[in-house]
N, C-alpha and C positions, 0 to 999 in steps of 0.2 A: 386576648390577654385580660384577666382578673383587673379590677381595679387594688391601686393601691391607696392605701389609708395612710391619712397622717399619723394618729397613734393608736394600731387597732389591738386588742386586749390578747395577752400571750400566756396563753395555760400550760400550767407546771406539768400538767399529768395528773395528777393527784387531787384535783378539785369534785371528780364525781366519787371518790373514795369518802373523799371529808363528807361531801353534800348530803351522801345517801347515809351516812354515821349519825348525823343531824333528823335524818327522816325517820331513816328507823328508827332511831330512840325517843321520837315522836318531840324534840325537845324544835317544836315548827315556832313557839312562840317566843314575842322580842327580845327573851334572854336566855341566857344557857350556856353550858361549857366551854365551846368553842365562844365565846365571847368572851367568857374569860380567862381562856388562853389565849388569843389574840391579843388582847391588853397586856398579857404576862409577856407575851414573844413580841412586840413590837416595843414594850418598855425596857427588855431588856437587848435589844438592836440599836436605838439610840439611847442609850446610857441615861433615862431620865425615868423617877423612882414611878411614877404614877400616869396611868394613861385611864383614859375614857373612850368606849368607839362608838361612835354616832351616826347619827343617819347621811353626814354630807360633811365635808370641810366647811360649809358654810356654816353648819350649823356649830361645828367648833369654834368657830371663828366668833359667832354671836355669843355662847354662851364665856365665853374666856374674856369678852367684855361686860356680861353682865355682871360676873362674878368678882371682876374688878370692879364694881360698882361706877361704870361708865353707863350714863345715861342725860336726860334733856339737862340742856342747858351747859355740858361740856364739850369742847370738841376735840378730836384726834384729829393726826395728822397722820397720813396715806399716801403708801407711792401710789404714783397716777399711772406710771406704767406697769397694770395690775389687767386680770379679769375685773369686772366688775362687783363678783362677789364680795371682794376686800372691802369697798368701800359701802355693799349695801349692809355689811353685818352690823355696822357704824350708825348708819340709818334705824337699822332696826332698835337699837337700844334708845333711840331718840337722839344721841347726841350728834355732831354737825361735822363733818370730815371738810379737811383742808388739805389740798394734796401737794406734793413735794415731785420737786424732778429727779432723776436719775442721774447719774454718773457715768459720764459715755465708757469710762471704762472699765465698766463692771454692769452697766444697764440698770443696776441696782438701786435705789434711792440714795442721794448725795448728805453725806453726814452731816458736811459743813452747811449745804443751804439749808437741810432742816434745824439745823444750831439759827439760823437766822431766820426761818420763816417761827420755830416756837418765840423767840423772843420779838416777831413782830405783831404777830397772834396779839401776844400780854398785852404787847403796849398800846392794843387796838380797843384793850377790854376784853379777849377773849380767856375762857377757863380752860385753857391745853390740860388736859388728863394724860392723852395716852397715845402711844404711835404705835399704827400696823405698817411692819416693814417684810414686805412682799421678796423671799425667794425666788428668781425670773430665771425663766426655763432650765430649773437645775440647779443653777447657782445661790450659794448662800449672799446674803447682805453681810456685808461689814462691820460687824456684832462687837467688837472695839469698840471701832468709832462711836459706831450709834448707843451702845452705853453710857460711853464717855458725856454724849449730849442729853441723854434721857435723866443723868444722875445729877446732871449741872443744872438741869430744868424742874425734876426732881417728876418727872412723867413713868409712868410705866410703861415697859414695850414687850410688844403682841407678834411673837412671829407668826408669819404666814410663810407655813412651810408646806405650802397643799401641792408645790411644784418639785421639793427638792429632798424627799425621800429618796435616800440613799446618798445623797453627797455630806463632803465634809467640810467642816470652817476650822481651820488651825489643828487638822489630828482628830476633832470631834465629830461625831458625828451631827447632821443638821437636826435640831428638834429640839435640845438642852440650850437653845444662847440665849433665851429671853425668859420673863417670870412664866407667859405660856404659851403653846407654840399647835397649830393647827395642822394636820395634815391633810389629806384630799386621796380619794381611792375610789376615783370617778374611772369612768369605762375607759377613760383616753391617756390616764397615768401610768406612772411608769410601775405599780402593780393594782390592781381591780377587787372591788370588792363587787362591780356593778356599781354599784351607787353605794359610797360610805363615806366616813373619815376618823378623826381621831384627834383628840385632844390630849397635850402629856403637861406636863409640868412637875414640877421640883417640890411645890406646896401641898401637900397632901388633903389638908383643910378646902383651897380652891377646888381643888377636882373631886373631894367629896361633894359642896356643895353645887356645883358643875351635875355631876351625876342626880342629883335630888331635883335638880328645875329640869334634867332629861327624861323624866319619867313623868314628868306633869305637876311635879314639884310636892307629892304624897307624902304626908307626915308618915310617922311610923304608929301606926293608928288599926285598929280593926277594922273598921269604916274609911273611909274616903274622905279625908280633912285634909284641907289646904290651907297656910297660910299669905302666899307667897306667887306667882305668878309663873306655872310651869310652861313647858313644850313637850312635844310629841319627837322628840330628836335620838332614839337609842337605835343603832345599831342589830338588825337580827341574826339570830343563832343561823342561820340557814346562810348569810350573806358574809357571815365571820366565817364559815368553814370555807367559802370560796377564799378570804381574806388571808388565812394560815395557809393553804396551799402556794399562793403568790409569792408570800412575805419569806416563804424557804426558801424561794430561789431570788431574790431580793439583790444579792453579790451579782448574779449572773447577768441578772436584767443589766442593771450599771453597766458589769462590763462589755456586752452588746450594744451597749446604743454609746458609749465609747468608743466605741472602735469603726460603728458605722458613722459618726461625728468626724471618726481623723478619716476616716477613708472619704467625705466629701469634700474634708479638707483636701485631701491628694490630691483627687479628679479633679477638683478645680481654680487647681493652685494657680492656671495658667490663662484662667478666664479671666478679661481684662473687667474690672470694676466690680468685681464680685468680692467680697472682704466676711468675716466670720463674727460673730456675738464672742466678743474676748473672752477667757477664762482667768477669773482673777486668780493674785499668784498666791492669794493665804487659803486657798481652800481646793477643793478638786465637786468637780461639778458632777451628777447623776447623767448629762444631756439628756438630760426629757426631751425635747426635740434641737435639732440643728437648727440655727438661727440665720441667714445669709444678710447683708446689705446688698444692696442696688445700687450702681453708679452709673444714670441709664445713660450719659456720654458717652460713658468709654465704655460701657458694655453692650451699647445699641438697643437696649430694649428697658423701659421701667418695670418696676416691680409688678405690677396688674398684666403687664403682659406675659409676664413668666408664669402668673399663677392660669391664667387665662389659655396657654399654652402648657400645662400640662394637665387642667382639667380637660383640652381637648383630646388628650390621649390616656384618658381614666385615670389620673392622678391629680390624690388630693394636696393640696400646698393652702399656706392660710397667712395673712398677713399679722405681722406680731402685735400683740395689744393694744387696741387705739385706748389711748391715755384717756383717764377718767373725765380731766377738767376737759376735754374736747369731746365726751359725751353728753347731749341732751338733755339727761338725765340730772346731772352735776355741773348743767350752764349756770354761770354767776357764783357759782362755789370759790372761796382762796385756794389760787395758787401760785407756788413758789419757783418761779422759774417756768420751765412749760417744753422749752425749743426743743432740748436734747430731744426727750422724749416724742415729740413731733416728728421729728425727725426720722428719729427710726420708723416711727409707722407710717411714714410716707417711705421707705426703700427696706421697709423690712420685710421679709419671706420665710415663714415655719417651712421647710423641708419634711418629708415624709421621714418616719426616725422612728418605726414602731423596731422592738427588739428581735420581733421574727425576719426583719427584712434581709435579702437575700443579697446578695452580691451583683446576683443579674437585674434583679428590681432597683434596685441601686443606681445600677448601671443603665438602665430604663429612662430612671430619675432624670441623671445627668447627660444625659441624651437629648433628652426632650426641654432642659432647662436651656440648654446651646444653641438649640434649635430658634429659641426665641430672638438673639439676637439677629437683625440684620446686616451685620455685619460678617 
């Protein structure tokens, strides 16, 4: 039996058609058509007027705080139940991230403690700028709420929506709820650029200058004048044609990895201690991957053993985000709250959820996840 992957990259068909359009027109260097239709076709998929595609979400994520002139001496506040990336982009501009807990239900960062970790921040002395509020597996954040506190603070907020292309928050699509908002089109998302992402926003101004520090920050000069501090973060003509072949079947992905979400919901309605990553009720999720708890009483085995039991029989499983403030990396950093998110990543389990998965792979899955119980 093949191994199975947790989210291995699923081609439309149509990617060596785009790829080999890109070659032969010899257009091999970091910008070109297919770049700039990709910006055109993903700005007009999430209804937001201006996009950028760059070399990584991460690097959206950096420059959508530089450009808000976030840097040393301010700090943002960061769901902690994140990849990493969220909070190194933070880093990178120099200024100091302070991470918030999540909402058990929604996994998502909690509105009302961040209402109380920014006004503890102030009152400590600290200069609150701006919140990155993390999309988790699919799901939007609570774009309301976190408004409502961002406006009362008077902070800007930064979506990080590198997880939740193709879901929606209230009818919208995810990518328009914040001043600017990040996507990711890493090899294990729910569409691939290989390695890309995309920055959008509503300000046209931002994402120009956005664009200017992605090219290494070139005046418009005949020679090579800087005044300003660039990076090497664009996006290439060759990795955008794989990127347009993806983003046209964009619907389909969703509804695939939907449908194999409710189907592990079925298969395992019946397993004692096993429970699901809720889906909140203002929005409808991408499931980028199926999210399970562990209740290792009543289901006889903990979360390490499940994953441990199905890498014994080539299947990949991955435990969910260990929260930033309990990384190494961001020991002694503020944080607001902690347990939820602890929590989960002591009984949380990524399931396999790529959009090619089969029925009988599926069913492979959940074979070998039952099997871990001894019970």
């Amino acid at each position: 039996m093949s191994r199975i992957y947790l989210s291995p990259p699923h081609p439309s068909g149509r990617e060596v058609e785009l790829v080999r359009d890109a070659i032969e027109s010899n257009w091999l260097a970091p910008l070109g058509p297919h770049v700039d239709a990709f910006e055109r076709e993903l700005s007009a998929l999430v209804g937001v007027e201006n996009a950028l595609a760059l070399s990584s979400g991460t690097a959206a994520l950096h420059l959508a705080l530089t450009v808000l002139g976030i840097g040393a001496g301010d700090e943002v506040a960061c769901s902690t139940l994140t990849f990493a990336a969220s909070a190194n982009a933070i880093r990178y501009t120099g200024a100091t991230p302070f991470f918030v807990d999540c909402d058990a239900a929604t996994w998502t960062i909690d509105a009302a403690l961040l209402d109380e970790a920014i006004a503890g921040r102030r009152r400590a002395g600290a200069r609150v700028r701006a919140v990155v509020a993390v999309d988790l597996y699919g799901q939007c954040c609570d774009y309301d709420a976190l408004q409502e506190v961002c406006a009362g603070h008077e902070v800007v907020l930064v979506q990080d929506a590198a997880e939740s292309l193709g879901a929606t928050y209230r009818g919208a699509p995810s990518g328009g709820q914040a001043a600017l908002a990040a996507f990711s089109f890493n090899g294990n998302k729910i569409i691939t650029t290989s390695g890309g992402g995309m920055l959008v926003g509503a300000d046209p101004d931002l994402i120009a200058h956005a664009r200017k520090l992605s090219t290494q920050a070139r005046e418009p000069a005949p020679h090579y004048e800087h005044s300003e501090i660039g990076f090497n973060y664009r996006l290439s003509n060759v990795l955008a044609a794989l990127g347009r072949a993806q983003l046209a079947v964009l619907g389909d992905r969703v509804a695939a990895r939907r449908r194999i979400n409710a189907r592990y919901r079925a298969l395992l309605a019946d397993a004692p201690g096993i429970s699901f990553m809720p889906e909140a009720p203002y929005g409808t999720g991408n499931a980028w991957l199926t999210c399970i708890l562990v209740d290792p009483e009543r289901f006889g085995a903990d979360r390490e053993a499940i994953r441990l039991a199905l890498e014994a029989v080539d299947i990949e499983a991955r435990p969910v985000w260990k929260p930033m403030h309990l990384q190494p990396l961001f020991s002694g950093y503020p944080v607001a709250g902690g347990d939820v998110s602890a929590r989960l990543f002591e009984r949380g389990l990524c399931l396999p959820s790529g959009s090619a998965l089969s029925d009988a792979e599926q069913d492979r899955v959940v074979a070998a996840l039952r099997s871990a119980s001894c019970r």
